[in-house]
N, C-alpha and C positions, 0 to 999 in steps of 0.2 A: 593509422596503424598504432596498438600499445605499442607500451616496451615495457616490457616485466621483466625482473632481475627473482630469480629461483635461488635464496642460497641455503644451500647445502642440496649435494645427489648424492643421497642413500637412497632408496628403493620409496621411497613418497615422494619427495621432492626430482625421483625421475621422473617418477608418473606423474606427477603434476605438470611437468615442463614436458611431455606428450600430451595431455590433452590440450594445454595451451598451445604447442608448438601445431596440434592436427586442425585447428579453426583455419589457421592462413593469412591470417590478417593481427596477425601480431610478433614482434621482436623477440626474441626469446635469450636472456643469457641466463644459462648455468652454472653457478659460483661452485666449483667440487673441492677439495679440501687438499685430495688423492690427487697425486700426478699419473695415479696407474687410473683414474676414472677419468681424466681430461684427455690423456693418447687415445683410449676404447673409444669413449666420444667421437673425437677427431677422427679417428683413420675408420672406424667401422660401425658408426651411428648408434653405438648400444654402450651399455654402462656392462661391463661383464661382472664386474665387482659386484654389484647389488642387484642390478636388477637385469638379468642376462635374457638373451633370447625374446626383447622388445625393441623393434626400432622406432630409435629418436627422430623427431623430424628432421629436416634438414636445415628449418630454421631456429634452430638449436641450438645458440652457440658455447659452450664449455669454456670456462676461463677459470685460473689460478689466482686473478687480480679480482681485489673486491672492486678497488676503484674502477675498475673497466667496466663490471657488471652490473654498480651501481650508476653510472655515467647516463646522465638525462631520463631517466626511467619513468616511469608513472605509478608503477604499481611493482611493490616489494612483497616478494614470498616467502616468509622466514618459516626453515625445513629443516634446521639443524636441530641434534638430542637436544635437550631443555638445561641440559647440566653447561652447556656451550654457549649459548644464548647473551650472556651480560659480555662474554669477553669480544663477541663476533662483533656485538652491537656500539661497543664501543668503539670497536676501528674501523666500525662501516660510518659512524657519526659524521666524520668532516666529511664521506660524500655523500648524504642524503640529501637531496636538493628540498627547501622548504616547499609543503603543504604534500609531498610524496604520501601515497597510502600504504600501509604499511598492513601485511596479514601474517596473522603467527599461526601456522599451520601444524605445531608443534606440539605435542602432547605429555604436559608436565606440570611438576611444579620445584621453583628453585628451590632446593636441600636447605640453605641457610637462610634464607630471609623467609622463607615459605609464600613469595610472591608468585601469581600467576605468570604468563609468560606474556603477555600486553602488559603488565603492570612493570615486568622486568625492565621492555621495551622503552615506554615511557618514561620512567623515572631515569634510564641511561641517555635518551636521547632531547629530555628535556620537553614538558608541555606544553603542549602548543605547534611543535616543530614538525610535526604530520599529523595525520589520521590513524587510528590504531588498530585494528578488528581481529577477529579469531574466525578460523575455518577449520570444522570438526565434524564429525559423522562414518558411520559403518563404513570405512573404506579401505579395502584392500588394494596395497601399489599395483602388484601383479593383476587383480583382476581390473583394475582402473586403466592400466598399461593395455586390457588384450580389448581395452573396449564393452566389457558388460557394462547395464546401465549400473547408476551409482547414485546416489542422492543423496548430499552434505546439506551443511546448514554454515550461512556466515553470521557472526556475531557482531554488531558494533553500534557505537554511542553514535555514530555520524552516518545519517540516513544515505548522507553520499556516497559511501565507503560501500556499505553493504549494497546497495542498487548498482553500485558500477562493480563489484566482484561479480555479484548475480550475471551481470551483462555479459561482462569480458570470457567468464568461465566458462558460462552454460553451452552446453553444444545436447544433439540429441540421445546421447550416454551417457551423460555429465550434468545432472540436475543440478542446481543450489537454490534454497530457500532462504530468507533472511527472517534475520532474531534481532533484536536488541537487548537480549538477556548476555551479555558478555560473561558475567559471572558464572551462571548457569551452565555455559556452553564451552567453557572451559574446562571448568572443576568435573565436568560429566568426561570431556576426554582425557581430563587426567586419572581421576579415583578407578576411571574404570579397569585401567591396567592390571591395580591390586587385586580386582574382583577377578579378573580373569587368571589369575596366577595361581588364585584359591581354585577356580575351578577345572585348572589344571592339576593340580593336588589332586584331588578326585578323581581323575582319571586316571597319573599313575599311581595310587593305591588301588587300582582295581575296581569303583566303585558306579553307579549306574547311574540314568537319567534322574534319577530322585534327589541324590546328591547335589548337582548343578542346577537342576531348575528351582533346587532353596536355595541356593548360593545367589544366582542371578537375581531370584525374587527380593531375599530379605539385603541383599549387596545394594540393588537400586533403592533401599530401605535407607541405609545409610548414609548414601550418596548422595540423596535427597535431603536427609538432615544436614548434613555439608554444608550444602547449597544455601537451603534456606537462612542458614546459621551465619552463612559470610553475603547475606544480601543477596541472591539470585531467588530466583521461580522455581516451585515445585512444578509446575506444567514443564517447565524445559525439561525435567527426567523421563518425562515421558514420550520425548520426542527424537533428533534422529543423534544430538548428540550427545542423550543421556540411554536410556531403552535401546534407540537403533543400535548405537558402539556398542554398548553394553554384550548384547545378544552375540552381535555376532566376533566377538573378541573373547567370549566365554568359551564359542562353539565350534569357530572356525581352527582346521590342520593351518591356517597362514599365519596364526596367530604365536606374534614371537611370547608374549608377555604367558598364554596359555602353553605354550612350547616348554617356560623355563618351568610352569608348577607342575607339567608330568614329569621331567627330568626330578623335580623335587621328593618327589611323589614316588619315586622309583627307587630314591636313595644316595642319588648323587649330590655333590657338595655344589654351592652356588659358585664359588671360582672355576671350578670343572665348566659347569653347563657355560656361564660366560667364556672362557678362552673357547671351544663349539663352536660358538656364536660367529669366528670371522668376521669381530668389527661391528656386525648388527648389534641395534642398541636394544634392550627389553624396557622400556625407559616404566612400567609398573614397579621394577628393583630401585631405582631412585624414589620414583613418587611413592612409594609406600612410607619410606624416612620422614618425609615431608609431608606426608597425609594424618600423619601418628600424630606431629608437632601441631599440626593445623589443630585437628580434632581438640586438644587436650587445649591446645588457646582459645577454643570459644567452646569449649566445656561438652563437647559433642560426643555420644556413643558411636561407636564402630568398632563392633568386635570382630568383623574379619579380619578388618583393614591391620587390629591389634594381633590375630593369629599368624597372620604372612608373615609381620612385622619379625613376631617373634621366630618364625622357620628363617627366614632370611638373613636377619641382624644377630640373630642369639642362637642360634644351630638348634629349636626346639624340632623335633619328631617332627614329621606332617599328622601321622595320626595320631598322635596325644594332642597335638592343635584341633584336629577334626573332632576327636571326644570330646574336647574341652568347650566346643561350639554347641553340642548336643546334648550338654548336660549344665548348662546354663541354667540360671534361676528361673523358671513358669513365670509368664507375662502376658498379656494381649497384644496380638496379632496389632493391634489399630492404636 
């Protein structure tokens, strides 16, 4: 039997500690933050906070204490926002037992250092002292929760990491593929937040599929210069956690980071649409900050990623952003 420690239960990292917890042959502890998610837990198997109306299994177990949840584990689920990350991992450090696997399930990039979130990990917890990997791809909590099939991708430097997530995870609606593009498979589920924000924009200014399928297209344009630019694979864009997210974070009603660009999109201010939110995080509102800074340190165009920037951070219009995308200088497609 594993023992996987889940920390953080927002609405992914619940779904993640159901599909884990529905194999049967694994320990499950859920690190939650909220003592109003640790009671729902306990007395009535479900997270009502975040992700309401799924029940947990019963090998589940919800805890307030890192050290308890990190306590002999095998395999670590890091599900906290991306902005939380350095502080958790620092106090989870003295219980990491050595050579632990460590997965960062998290979709970001840190605001001030502009490190990935394995890179955060790492450099907090000291090299050498586990395994590090990323797990990304089109996945909604709620449908990953009610059981549709689903199919992620894990990323990492250590062929053992990624072969035993594959193992541990996989069940027959819970596909995982393995990568060893780490870079790739990161910066694909973080950049893609921003694209999806823009193509929320889009929809509430009133505007039709034309809109979003250039958005999505020339978005995974620049996403891939990213990539390339900081060491990763152009083939990863095109796969499930650069294209797969991509799509369905553009298109899907679950989608919070597409949620905040129609609110945008309609006129409201971004402190409005976040206090709505109830705690949910849009984590594309951060990673756009830090997508700007990346670009401009390795000299990389991204002129969406530069439009949200500017609706978000600098109160510009959505649609003087939209014209300004449409009336760009004439260039090749390639």
């Amino acid at each position: 039997m594993s023992r996987i420690a889940v920390i953080g239960a927002g609405a992914w990292g619940t779904g993640l500690s159901i599909v884990l917890g529905r194999k049967g042959t694994h320990q499950v502890r859920l690190w939650a933050h909220e003592q109003e998610v640790r009671d729902s837990i306990a007395a009535r198997h479900v997270n009502e906070l975040f992700l309401p109306g799924f029940a947990i299994p019963e090998s589940v177990l919800a805890t307030g204490s890192l050290e308890e949840a990190l306590q002999d584990v095998d395999i670590v689920v890091s599900v906290m926002p991306s902005q939380h990350c350095r502080g958790l991992f620092q106090r989870m450090g003295p219980h990491l037992k050595p050579g632990v696997l460590i997965v960062s399930a998290s979709k970001g990039i840190e605001e001030k250092t502009l490190l990935r979130m394995t890179e955060v990990i790492a450099e907090v917890i000291g090299a050498g002292h586990a395994s590090v990997g990323a797990l990304s791809g089109p996945s909604f909590a709620k449908e990953v929760a009610r059981g549709d099939p689903t199919v992620i991708t894990v990323a990492s430097d250590d062929n053992r990491l990624a072969e035993t997530v594959q193992r541990e995870f996989s069940d027959p609606r819970f596909r995982i593929y393995t990568n060893d593009d780490v870079v790739g498979v990161e910066l694909g589920g973080a950049l893609k937040n921003t694209i999806a924000i823009a193509a929320g924009v889009c929809d509430g200014l009133g505007l039709g599929h034309n809109s979003v399928a250039a958005l999505i297209t020339r978005g995974l344009a620049e996403m891939t210069r990213m990539v390339v630019a900081c060491g990763g694979r152009q083939e990863t864009m095109s796969g499930l956690a650069g294209l797969g997210d991509l799509v369905l974070t553009c298109t899907g009603g679950l989608s919070r980071n597409r949620n905040v660009g129609v609110e945008l999109g309609r006129g409201h201010k971004l402190p409005q649409i976040i206090a709505g939110m109830h705690g949910m995080v849009a984590e594309g509102v951060f990673t756009t900050q830090a997508a700007v800074g990346l670009a401009r340190a390795h000299g990389v165009e991204m002129p969406i990623t530069e439009q949200m920037h500017a609706i978000l951070h600098d109160g510009k219009a959505p649609g003087d952003a939209i014209h300004e995308l449409m009336t760009r200088s004439a260039k090749s497609e390639i």
